[in-house]
N, C-alpha and C positions, 0 to 999 in steps of 0.2 A: 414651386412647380405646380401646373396645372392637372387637375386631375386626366388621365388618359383612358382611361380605362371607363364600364360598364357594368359588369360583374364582377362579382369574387364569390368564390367557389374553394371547397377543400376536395383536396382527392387524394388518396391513398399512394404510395409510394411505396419502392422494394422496403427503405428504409425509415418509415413512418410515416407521413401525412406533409402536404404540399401545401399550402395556397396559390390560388391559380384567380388572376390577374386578366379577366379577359380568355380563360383556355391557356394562359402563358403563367409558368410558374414565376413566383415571384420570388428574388434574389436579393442577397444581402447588400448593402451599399459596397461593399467592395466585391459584388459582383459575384459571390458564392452560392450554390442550392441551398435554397434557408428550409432543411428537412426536418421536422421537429417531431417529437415522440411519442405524442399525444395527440387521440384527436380532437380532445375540448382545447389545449395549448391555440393548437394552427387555426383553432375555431374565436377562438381571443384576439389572435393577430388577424382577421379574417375581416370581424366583424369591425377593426380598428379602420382597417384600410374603407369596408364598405360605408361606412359611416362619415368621410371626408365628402367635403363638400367640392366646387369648382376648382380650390386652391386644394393641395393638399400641407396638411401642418403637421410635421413630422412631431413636435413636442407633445402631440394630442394622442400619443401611438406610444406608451411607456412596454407595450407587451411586445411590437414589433424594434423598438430600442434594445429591450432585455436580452431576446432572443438573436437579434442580429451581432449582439456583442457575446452572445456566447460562440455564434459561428465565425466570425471576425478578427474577434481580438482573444478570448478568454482558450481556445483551442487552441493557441500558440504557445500560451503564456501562462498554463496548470499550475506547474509546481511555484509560478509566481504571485499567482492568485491564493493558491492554497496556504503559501507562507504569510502574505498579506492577510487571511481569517487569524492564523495563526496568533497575529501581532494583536492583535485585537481582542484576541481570547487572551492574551498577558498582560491588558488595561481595560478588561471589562468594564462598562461604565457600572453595573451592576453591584462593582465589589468596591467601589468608593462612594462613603456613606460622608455624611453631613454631620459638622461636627456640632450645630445648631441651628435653629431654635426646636425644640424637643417634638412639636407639632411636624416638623420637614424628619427626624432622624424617626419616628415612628409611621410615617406615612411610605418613606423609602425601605421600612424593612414590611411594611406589610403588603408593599405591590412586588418585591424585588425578591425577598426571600424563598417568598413559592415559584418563583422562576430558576432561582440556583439549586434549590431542592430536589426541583425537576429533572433536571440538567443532571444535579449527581446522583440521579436514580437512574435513570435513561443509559448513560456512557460510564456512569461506576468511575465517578473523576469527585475534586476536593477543592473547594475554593476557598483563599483569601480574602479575607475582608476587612478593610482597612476605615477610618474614621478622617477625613483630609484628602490632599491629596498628591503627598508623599506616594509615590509610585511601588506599591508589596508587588510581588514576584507571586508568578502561579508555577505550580510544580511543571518540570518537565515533561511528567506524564498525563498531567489533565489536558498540556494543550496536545501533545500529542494524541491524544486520543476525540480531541473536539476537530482536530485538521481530520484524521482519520475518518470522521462521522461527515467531514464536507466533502467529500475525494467520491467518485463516480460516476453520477452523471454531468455532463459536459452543463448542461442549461437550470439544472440544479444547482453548482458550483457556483453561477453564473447569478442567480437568484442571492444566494446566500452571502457573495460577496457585498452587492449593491443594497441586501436588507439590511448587511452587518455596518456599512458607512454609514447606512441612512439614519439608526437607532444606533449606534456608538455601541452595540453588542453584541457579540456573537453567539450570548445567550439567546438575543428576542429573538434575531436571524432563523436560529435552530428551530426553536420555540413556536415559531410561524412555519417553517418549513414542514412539520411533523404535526400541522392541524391543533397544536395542544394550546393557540391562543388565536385569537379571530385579530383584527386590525385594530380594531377600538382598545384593546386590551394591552396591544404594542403599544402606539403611541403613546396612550397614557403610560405605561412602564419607561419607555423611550426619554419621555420631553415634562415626567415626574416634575423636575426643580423648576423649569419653566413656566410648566402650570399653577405649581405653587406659589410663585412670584409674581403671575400675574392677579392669583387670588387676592395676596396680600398688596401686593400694589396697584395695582391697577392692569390695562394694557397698553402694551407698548407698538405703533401700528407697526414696525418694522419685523418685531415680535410674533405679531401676530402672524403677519407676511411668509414668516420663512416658517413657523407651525403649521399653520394649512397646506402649505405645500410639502413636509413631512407628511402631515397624517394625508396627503390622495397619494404619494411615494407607495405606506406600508398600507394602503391599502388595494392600490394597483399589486405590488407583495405579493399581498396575499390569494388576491383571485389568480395571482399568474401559481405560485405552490400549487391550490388546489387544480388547476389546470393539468399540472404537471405529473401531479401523483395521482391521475386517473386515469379508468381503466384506457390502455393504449387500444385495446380493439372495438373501443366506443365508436 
């Protein structure tokens, strides 16, 4: 699609901040008010749109994805998203540990452990942690209580899902969403066994490929969190 448009502009709304399109708000692909909570958020998606060039490249726009998928698809589909964190907090990548060589099982507990520490200080929950990767069971109550901590805001939810795919945890997910790790600090947590293997082996370009585009993923993440969780009357 050709670019149509000239301006882009935020403007306030009854219920939070608009992107305006030319003076035309702009709308979700399925054709919804894409009205967001924030005004650094709409200010994200804003500057996404003003920054295309004669073509517009939807792939180049992770914050107007995010957000179109929270008004789109994830407000239909809560308690199915919320279950999906759920599943994810009961195979934390976190809580499967390596059962060698002694350099990979001491490097995963010193990037990973202050992450579940975190976690069970913040939510008051108890994790398993297994050596392999025979599947341990997390208590009923931890995950109930980590769904609990992802349930409220619609574009929050929406965040947490897509951070929790990207880094295989719904520890990092959290972790990022609550400011208590920057992007650099994910990925490395995230793509831990990866990096090690490429240390020790070499790289692999296919490897390398699908890692870069994780870490601009939890890094897009994380500016869209902090977006989120500020002041709405900015």
């Amino acid at each position: 699609m050709r670019r149509f448009y000239e301006q882009v502009s935020v403007s306030e709304v009854d219920d939070g901040f608009a992107v305006l399109l030319d003076q035309r708000e702009l709308k979700t692909p399925a054709k919804r008010p894409l009205h967001l909570p924030s005004a650094a958020l709409a200010s994200l998606v804003a500057d996404e749109w003003q920054a295309q060039g004669e073509e517009i490249r939807p792939h180049s726009m992770p914050h107007m994805r995010l957000t179109s998928t929270a008004v789109d698809r994830v407000t239909e589909s809560v308690d199915a998203t919320v279950a999906e964190f759920g599943r994810y907090v009961g195979s934390d990548l976190l809580c499967y540990r390596a059962e060698g060589p002694q350099p990979l099982i001491d490097l995963q507990a010193s990037r990973w452990d202050p992450l579940l520490a975190w976690a069970q200080h913040r939510y008051d929950v108890s994790f398993e942690v297994t050596a392999g990767i025979m599947h341990v069971a997390q208590s009923r109550e931890t995950q109930d209580r980590l769904m609990q901590a992802a349930t409220g805001c619609l574009f929050r939810l929406t965040g947490l899902a897509h951070a929790t795919a990207t880094s295989g945890s719904a520890v990092i997910a959290l972790a990022m969403s609550a400011g208590h790790i920057d992007a650099q600090t994910a990925f490395a947590a995230a793509c831990l066994d990866d990096l090690y293997q490429q240390e020790v082996w070499g790289e692999d370009a296919e490897q390398k490929d699908r890692l870069a585009n994780i870490s601009l993923e939890l890094a897009a993440m994380t500016v869209y969190f902090q977006a989120l969780s500020s002041d709405k009357s900015s």
